[in-house]
C-alpha positions in Angstrom: -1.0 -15.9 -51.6 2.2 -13.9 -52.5 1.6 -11.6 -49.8 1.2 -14.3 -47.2 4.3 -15.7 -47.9 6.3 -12.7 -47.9 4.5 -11.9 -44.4 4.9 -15.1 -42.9 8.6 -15.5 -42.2 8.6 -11.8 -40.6 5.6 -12.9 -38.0 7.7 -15.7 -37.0 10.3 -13.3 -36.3 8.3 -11.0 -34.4 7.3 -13.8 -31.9 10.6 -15.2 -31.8 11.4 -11.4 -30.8 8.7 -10.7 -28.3 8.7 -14.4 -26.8 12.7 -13.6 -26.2 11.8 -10.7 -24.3 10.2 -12.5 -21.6 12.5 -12.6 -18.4 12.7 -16.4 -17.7 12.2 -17.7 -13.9 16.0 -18.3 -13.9 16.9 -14.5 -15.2 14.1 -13.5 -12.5 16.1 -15.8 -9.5 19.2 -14.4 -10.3 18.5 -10.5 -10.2 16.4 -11.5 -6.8 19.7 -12.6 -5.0 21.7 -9.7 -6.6 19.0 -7.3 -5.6 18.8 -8.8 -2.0 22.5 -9.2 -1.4 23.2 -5.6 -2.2 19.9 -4.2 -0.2 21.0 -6.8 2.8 24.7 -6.1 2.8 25.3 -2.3 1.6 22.2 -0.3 1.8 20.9 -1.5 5.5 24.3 -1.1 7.0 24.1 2.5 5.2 20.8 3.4 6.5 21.8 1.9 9.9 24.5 4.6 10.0 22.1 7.7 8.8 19.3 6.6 11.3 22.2 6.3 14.2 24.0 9.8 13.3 20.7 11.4 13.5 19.2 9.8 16.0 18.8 12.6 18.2 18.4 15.5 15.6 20.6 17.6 13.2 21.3 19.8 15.9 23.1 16.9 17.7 24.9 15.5 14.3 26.2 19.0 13.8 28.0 19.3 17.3 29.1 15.9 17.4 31.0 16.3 13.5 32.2 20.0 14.1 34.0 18.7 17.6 37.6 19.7 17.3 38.7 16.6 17.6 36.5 15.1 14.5 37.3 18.1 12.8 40.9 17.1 12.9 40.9 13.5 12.4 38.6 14.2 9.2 41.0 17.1 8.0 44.1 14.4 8.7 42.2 11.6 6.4 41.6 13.4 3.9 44.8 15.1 3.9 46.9 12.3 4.1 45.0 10.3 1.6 45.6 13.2 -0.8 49.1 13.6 -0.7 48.9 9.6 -1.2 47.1 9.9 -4.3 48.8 12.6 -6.1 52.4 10.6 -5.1 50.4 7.6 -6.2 49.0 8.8 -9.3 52.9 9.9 -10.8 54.9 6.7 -9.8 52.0 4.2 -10.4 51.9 5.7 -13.7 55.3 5.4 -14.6 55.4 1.6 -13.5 52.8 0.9 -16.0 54.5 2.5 -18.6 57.4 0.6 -17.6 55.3 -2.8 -17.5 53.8 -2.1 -21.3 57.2 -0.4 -22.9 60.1 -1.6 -21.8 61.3 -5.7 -21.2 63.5 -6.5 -18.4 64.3 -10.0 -16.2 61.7 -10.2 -13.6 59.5 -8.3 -15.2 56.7 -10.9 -14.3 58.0 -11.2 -10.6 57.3 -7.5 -10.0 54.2 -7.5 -12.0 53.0 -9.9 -9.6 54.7 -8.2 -6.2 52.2 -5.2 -7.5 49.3 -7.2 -6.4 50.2 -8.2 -2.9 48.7 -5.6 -1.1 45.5 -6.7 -2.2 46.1 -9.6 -0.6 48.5 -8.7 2.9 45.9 -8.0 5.4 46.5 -4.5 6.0 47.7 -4.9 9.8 50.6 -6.8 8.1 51.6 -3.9 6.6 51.5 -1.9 9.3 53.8 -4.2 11.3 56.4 -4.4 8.3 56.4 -0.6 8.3 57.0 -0.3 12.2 59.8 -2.8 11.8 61.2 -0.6 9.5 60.8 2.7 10.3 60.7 2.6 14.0 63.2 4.0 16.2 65.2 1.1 17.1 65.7 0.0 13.5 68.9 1.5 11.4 66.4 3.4 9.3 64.2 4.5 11.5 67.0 6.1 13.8 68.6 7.4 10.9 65.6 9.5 9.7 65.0 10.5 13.7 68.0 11.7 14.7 70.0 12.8 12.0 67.3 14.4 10.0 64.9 15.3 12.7 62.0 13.2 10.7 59.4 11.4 12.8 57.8 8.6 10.8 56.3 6.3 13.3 52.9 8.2 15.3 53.1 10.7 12.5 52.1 11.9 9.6 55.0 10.4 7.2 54.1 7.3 9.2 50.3 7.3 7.7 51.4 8.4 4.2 53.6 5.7 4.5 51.1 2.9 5.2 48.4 4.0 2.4 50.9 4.4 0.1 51.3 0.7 0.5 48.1 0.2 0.7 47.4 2.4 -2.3 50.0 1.7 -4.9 48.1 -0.9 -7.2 45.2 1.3 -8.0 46.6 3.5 -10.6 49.2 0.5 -12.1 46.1 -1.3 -12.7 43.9 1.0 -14.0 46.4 2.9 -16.3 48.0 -0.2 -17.4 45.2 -1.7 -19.6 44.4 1.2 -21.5 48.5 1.7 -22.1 48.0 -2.1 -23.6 45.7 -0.8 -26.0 47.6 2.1 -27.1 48.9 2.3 -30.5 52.6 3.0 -29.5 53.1 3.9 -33.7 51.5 6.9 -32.5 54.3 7.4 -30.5 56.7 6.2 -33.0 55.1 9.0 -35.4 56.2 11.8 -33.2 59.6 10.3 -32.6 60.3 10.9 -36.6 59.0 14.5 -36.9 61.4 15.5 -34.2 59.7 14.7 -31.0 61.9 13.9 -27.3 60.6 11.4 -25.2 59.1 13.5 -22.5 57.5 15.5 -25.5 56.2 12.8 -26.9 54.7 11.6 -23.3 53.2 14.9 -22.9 51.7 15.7 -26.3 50.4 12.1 -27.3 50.3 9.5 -24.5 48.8 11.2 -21.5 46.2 12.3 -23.3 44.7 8.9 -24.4 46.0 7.8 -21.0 44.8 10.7 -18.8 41.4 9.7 -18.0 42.6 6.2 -16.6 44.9 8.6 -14.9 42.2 10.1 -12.7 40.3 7.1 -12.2 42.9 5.8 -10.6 43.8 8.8 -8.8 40.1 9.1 -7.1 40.0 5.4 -6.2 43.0 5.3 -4.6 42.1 7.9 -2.4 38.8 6.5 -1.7 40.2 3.6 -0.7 42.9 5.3 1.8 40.3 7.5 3.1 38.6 4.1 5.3 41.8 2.5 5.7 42.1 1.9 9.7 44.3 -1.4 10.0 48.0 0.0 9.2 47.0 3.4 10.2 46.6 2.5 13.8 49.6 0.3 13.8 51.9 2.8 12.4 50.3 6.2 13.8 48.7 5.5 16.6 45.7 7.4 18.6 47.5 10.9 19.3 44.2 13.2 18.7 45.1 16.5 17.3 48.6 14.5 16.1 48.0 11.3 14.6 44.3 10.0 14.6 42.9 9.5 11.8 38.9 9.2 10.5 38.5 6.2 11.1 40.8 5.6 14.1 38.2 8.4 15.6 35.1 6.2 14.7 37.0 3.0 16.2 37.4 5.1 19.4 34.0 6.5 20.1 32.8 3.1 19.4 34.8 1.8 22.2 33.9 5.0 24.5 29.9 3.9 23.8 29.3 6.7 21.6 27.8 5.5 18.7 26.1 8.4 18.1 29.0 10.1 17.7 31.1 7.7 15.8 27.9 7.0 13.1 28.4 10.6 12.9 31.6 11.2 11.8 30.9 7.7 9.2 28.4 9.5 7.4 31.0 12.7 6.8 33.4 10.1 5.4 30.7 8.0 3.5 29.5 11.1 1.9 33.2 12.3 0.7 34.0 8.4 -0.5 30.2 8.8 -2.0 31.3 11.9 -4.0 34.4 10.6 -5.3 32.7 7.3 -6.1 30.1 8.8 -8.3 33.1 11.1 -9.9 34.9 7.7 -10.7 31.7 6.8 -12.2 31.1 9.6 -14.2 34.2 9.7 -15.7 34.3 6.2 -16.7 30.9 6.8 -18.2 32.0 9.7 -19.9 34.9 7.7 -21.5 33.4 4.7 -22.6 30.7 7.3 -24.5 33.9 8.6 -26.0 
């Protein structure tokens, strides 16, 4: 009789547990549409683009992404979208430092100014550039003919845009794990001696320095298929100022789809790689 007693409570747990494990027909509805909406709206268009780009053979795929002009377009994106990152990556994280640390008036203004290109469609910003930069402006003309620098249908020009385009990525990234630093860390290292810049190096990019790089790669995997500002600002010079994607937009119009699904799958795959190294990393950290 003792024994039953003791046993009873824990079967009525068990089947509490197992009966809990059952997917309901709600919890089975709602992974359905997730499922479906990410098979219907990411993985068809991406097998739409592998079947197109080798449609008629490797052989095919091979000359139409090793044409020079592919070649250079490719070579400019990814260019470009580096040299955006890595300028990126060292202001964006000194504005967040600047957000977290210090307290100044508008400090809430600009925090929220950091968000607008997320929301400016991106061919806005390509117009604000051009009426900035071009050569009938004061700067533009400036820059042209006094110090020889081209910005407009140019390669400045197309920094210029994605590092618009680019700048919240590393603000927002970095800035939340600065909110959960201990800054008596810091405070620590200021009273055995420390500068500031020593203090920076040796004790708050290291707790900072993986949300440094996951910034860093998805800011340049987002430059890498911007098109809207890019073509505004730079153009379609091939060899001089067209881009990835502008190249895609143009053998689309030409009727070459072939080639243009192409050339989407080299960029797919280098956004893939950097995707799955954002992953990674941010898998590696929250095992950390």
């Amino acid at each position: 009789m003792t024994e039953f007693r003791l046993s009873a409570p824990i079967e009525r747990e068990q089947a509490a547990v197992r009966r809990s494990r059952k997917p309901s027909y709600g919890f089975l509805g709602l992974r359905a549409v997730a499922l479906g909406y990410l098979i219907a709206f990411v993985l068809v268009p991406l097998i739409v683009v592998q079947v197109q780009g080798l449609r008629f053979g490797f052989t095919e795929f091979w000359a139409s992404v090793t044409r020079p002009e592919a070649i250079s377009a490719v070579t400019l994106s990814v260019y470009t979208s580096a040299v955006m990152a890595l300028i990126n990556t060292v202001i964006g994280t000194l504005t967040a430092f600047v957000l977290v640390r210090y307290r100044f008036p508008g400090k809430s203004i600009l925090n929220t100014v950091i968000d607008l290109p997320f929301a400016i469609p991106t061919l806005v910003t390509g117009v604000m550039l051009v009426l900035l930069y071009g050569p009938q402006t004061v700067v533009g003309g400036f820059l042209n003919n006094q110090l020889g620098i081209r910005v407009l249908f140019a390669v400045p020009g197309i920094i210029l845009a994605l590092l618009v385009v680019g700048y919240p990525f590393v603000i927002r990234t970095v800035q939340p794990v600065l909110l959960q630093f201990e800054m008596n860390q810091s405070e620590a290292a200021f009273t055995i001696g420390a500068g500031a810049w020593t203090t920076f190096r040796r004790v708050i990019f290291p707790a900072i320095r993986p949300a440094v790089v996951t910034g860093l790669l998805l800011s340049f995997a987002r430059s890498l298929g911007e098109f809207g500002s890019v073509i505004v600002v730079a153009g379609n010079i091939p060899f001089r100022s067209q881009t990835g994607t502008v190249y895609v937009y143009t053998q689309v119009e030409a009727g070459n789809l072939q080639a243009a699904s192409s050339v989407s799958m080299v960029l797919l795959i280098i956004a893939f790689v950097v995707t799955l190294g954002v992953d990674r990393l941010l898998r590696r950290n929250t095992h950390a």
